[in-house]
C-alpha positions as CSV (number, residue, x, y, z in Angstrom):
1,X,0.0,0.0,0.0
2,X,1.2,3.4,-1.2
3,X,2.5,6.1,1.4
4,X,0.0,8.3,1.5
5,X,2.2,11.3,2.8
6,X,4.7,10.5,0.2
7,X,1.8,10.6,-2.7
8,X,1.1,14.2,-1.3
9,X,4.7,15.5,-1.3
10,X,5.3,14.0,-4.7
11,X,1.5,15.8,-5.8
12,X,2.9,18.8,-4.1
13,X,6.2,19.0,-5.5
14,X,5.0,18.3,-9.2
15,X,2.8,21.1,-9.0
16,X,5.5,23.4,-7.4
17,X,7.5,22.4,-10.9
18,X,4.8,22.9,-13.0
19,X,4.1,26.1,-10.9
20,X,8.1,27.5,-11.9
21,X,7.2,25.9,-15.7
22,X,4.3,28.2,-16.1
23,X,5.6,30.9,-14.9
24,X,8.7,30.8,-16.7
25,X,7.3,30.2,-19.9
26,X,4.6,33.2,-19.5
27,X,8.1,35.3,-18.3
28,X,9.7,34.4,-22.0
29,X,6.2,34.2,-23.7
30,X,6.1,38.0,-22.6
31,X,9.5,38.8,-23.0
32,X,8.4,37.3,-27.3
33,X,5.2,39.5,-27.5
34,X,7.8,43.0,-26.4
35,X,10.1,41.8,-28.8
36,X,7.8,41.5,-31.7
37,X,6.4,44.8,-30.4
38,X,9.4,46.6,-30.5
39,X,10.1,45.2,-34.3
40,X,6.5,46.0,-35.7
41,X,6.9,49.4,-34.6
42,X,10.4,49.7,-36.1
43,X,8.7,48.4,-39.4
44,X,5.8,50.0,-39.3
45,X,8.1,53.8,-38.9
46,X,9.9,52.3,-41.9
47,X,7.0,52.4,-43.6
48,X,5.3,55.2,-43.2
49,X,8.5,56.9,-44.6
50,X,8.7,54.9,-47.2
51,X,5.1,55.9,-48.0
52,X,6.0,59.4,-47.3
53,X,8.9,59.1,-49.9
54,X,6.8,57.4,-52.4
55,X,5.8,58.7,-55.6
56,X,3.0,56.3,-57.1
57,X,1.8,56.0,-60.7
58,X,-1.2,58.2,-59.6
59,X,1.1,60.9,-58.0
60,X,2.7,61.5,-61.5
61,X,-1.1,61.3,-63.5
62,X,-1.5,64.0,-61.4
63,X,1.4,66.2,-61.7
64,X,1.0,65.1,-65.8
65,X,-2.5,66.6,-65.7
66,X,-1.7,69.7,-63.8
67,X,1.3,70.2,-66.2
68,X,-1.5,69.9,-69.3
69,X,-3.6,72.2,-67.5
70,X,-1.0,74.6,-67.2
71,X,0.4,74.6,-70.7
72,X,-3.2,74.9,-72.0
73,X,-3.6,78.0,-69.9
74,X,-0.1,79.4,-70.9
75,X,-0.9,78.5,-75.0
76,X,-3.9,80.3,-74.7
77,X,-3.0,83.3,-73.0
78,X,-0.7,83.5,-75.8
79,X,-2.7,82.5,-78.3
80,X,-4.8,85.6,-77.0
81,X,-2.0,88.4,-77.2
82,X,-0.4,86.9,-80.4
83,X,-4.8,87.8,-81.5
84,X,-4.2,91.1,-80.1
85,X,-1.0,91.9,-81.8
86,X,-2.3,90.8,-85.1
87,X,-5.4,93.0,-84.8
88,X,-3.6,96.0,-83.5
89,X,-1.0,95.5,-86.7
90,X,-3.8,95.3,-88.8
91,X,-5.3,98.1,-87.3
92,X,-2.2,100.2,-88.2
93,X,-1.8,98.8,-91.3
94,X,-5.7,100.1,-92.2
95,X,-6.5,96.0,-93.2
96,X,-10.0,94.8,-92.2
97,X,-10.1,93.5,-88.8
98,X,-9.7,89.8,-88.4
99,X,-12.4,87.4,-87.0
């Protein structure tokens, strides 16, 4: 017949050890999750200044489209003095006005 004061010192002890085990392994479990912390926000600065940095296909549609914009305006504006100067010479000259 089994000891029964030895069957509670060996219950007692084993859950002592498994006690230390859990606790140890939810100390390095913890000591993961900060470390993966710390990285994800190293990454994740990364990329927001890499995104920051970036220039994206839709960046430069834009810039191309306020470039057309602005040459449209500039040709015109021309387009309306080089009118003017025409008239004006025509004027002078005592030619019918153009259209």
């Amino acid at each position: 017949m089994p000891d029964p004061i030895s069957n509670t010192t060996v219950a007692l002890g084993g859950g002592s050890v498994m006690a230390m085990l859990a606790a140890l392994g939810k100390w390095l479990l913890g000591r993961e999750v900060d470390r993966l912390d710390k990285t994800l926000d190293a990454h994740s600065k990364s990329i927001d200044g890499l995104e920051k940095d970036h220039v994206g296909r839709l960046d430069i549609e834009r810039l191309g489209d306020r470039f057309d914009q602005a040459v449209t305006r500039i040709g015109d504006k021309l387009e309306g003095k080089l009118d003017a100067v025409h008239r004006r010479i025509d004027q002078l000259s005592g030619l019918p006005a153009r259209e």
